[in-house]
C-alpha positions in Angstrom: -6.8 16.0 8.5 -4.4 14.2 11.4 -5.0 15.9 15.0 -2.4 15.1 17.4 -2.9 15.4 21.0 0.0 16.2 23.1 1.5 14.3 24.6 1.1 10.8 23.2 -0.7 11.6 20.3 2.1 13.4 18.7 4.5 9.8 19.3 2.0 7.9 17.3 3.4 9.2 14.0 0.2 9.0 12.7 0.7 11.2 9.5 3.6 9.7 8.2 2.1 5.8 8.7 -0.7 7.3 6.6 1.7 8.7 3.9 3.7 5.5 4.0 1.1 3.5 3.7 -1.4 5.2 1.6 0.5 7.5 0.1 -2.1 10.3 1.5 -0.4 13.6 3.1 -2.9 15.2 5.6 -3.1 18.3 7.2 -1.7 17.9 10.7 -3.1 19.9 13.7 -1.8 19.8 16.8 -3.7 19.9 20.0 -2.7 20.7 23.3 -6.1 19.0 25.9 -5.6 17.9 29.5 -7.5 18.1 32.5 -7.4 20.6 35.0 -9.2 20.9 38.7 -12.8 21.5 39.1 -14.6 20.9 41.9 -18.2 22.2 40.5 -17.6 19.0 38.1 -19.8 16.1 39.9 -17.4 13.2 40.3 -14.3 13.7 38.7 -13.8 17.1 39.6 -11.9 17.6 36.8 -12.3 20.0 32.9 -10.5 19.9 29.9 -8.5 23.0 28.6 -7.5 23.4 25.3 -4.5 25.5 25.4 -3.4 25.0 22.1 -4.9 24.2 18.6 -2.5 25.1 15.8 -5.4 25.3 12.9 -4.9 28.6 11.9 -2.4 27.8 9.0 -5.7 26.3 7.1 -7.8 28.9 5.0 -11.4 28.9 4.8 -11.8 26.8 1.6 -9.4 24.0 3.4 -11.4 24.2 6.5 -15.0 23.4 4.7 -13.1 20.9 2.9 -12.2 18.5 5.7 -14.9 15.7 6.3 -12.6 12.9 8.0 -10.4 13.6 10.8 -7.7 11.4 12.2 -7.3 11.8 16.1 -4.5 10.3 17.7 -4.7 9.7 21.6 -5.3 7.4 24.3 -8.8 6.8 26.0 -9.1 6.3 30.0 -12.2 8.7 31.0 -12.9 9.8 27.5 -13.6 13.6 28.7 -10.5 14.7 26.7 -11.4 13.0 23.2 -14.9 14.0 23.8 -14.2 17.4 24.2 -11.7 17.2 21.1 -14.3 15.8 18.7 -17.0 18.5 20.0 -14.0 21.2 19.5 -13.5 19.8 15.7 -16.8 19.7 14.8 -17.3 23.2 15.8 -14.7 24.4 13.6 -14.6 22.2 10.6 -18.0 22.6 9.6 -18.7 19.6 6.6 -16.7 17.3 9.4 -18.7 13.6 8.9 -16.3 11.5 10.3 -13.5 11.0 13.0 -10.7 8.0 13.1 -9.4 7.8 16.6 -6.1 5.5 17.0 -6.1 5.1 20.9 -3.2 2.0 22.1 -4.8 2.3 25.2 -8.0 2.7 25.5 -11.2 2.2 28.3 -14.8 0.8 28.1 -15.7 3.2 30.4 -14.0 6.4 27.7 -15.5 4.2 24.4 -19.0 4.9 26.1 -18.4 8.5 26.5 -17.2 8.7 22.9 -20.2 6.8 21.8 -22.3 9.2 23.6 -20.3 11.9 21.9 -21.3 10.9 18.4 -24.6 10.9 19.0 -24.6 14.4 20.4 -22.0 15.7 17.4 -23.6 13.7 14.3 -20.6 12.4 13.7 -19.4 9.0 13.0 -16.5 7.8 15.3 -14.2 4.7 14.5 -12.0 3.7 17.4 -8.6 1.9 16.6 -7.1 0.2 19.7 -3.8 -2.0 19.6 -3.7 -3.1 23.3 -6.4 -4.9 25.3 -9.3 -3.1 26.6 -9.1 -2.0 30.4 -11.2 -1.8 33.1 -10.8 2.0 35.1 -13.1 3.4 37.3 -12.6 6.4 39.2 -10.2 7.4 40.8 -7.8 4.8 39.1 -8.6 6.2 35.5 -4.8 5.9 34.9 -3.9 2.7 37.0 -6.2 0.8 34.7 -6.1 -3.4 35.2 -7.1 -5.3 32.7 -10.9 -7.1 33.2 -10.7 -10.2 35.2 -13.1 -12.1 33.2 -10.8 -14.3 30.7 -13.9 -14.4 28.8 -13.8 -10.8 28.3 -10.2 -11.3 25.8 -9.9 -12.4 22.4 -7.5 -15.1 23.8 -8.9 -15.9 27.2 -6.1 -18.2 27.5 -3.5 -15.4 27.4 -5.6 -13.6 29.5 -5.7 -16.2 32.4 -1.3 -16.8 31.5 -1.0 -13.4 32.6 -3.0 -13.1 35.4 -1.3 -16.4 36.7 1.9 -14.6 36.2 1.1 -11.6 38.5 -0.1 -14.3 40.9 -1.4 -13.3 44.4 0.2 -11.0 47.2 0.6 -12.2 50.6 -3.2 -11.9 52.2 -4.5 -13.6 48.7 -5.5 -10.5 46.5 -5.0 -11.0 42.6 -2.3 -8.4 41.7 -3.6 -8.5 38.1 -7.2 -7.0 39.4 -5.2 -3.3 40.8 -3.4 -1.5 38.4 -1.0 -3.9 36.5 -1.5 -2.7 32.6 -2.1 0.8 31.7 0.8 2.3 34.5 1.5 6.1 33.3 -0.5 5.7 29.9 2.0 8.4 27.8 4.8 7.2 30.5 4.7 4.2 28.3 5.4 6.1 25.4 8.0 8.8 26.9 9.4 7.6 29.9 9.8 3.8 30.5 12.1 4.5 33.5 9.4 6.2 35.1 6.5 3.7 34.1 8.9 1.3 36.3 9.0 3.7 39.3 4.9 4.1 39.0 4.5 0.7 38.6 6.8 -0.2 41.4 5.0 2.6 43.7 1.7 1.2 43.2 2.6 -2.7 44.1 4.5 -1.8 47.3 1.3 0.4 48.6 -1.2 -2.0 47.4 0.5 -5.6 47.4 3.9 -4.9 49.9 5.8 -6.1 46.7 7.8 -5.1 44.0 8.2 -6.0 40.4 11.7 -7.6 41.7 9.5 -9.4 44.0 6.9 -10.8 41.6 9.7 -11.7 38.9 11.7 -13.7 41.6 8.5 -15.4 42.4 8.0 -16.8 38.9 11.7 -18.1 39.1 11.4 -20.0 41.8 8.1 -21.4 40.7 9.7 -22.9 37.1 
């Protein structure tokens, strides 16, 4: 079974890179989760509300048939895929084991899916593309990359691309504030926008632009 959270789950494609690479057609499910305000939630002040989970084409022999689920989605706090995998379980009783392709994804959200599998009895595989971030609230979706080089499979890309953010005006590293996970589905739907988040974010936290920083490099080769 392929679950698809809207929205960036549903531009992973997830099903048909199974069947075209496998050859195996799943049952796809999609899955409207998000977050909506809560202050009686300590710290994030923030739910998750399912307004949408299209499961009801499956009869009851295909539901107790289902034992590995792929969810596609990204991870910054991990509340939504939590909540997801406790959702699934619930209904798909003989569920043993979830795949979860997340591009972007957050130490911080792995350990809340961690936690999740022990609480579920489920086994949880995470697939991430993109380097692991670093987001603590209230930046969950500004997320910078971690500023230990160390930290990287290729420490020396890591310390190329934090040289190429360079330093703003009063000496702060721009690559420690929000430099990679801008937007997180922006990236996906709306590029144009990313850019406009992006730039919004430098000018209030470094005075500069990504004009600015681009220019910068120039001059410097």
């Amino acid at each position: 079974m392929n679950i698809d959270i809207a929205r960036e789950g549903l531009k992973y494609q997830v099903s048909e890179a199974i069947f075209d690479n496998y050859g195996y057609y799943c049952d796809e499910i999609v899955l409207d989760a998000h977050h909506v305000f809560d202050n009686t939630v300590p710290v994030y002040n923030r739910k998750v509300e399912m307004t949408l989970f299209k499961d009801k084409d499956l009869d009851q022999h295909q539901h107790e048939n289902i034992s590995v689920a792929f969810i596609a989605d990204s991870i910054a706090s991990g509340l939504v895929m939590r909540e997801t995998i406790t959702e699934i379980k619930k209904r798909f009783k003989n569920l043993e084991r979830v795949e979860v392709i997340a591009p972007l994804a957050t130490i911080r959200g792995l350990s809340r899916i961690a936690d999740t599998e022990c609480r579920n009895g489920v086994k949880v595989r995470v697939h991430i593309f993109e380097t692991i971030l670093n987001a603590l609230p209230p930046d969950y979706y500004y997320s910078a990359h971690h500023n230990i080089p160390e930290f990287h499979i290729r420490p020396d890309l890591e310390e190329a691309y934090r040289a190429w953010w360079g330093e703003d005006q009063q000496g702060n590293m721009i690559a420690d504030t929000a430099c990679a996970g801008y937007g997180w589905s922006e990236v996906f739907y709306s590029p144009h926008k990313q850019i406009e988040m992006i730039n919004g974010e430098l000018a209030q936290r470094h005075k500069m632009t990504i004009a600015d920083v681009i220019m910068k490099n120039l001059k410097d080769c």
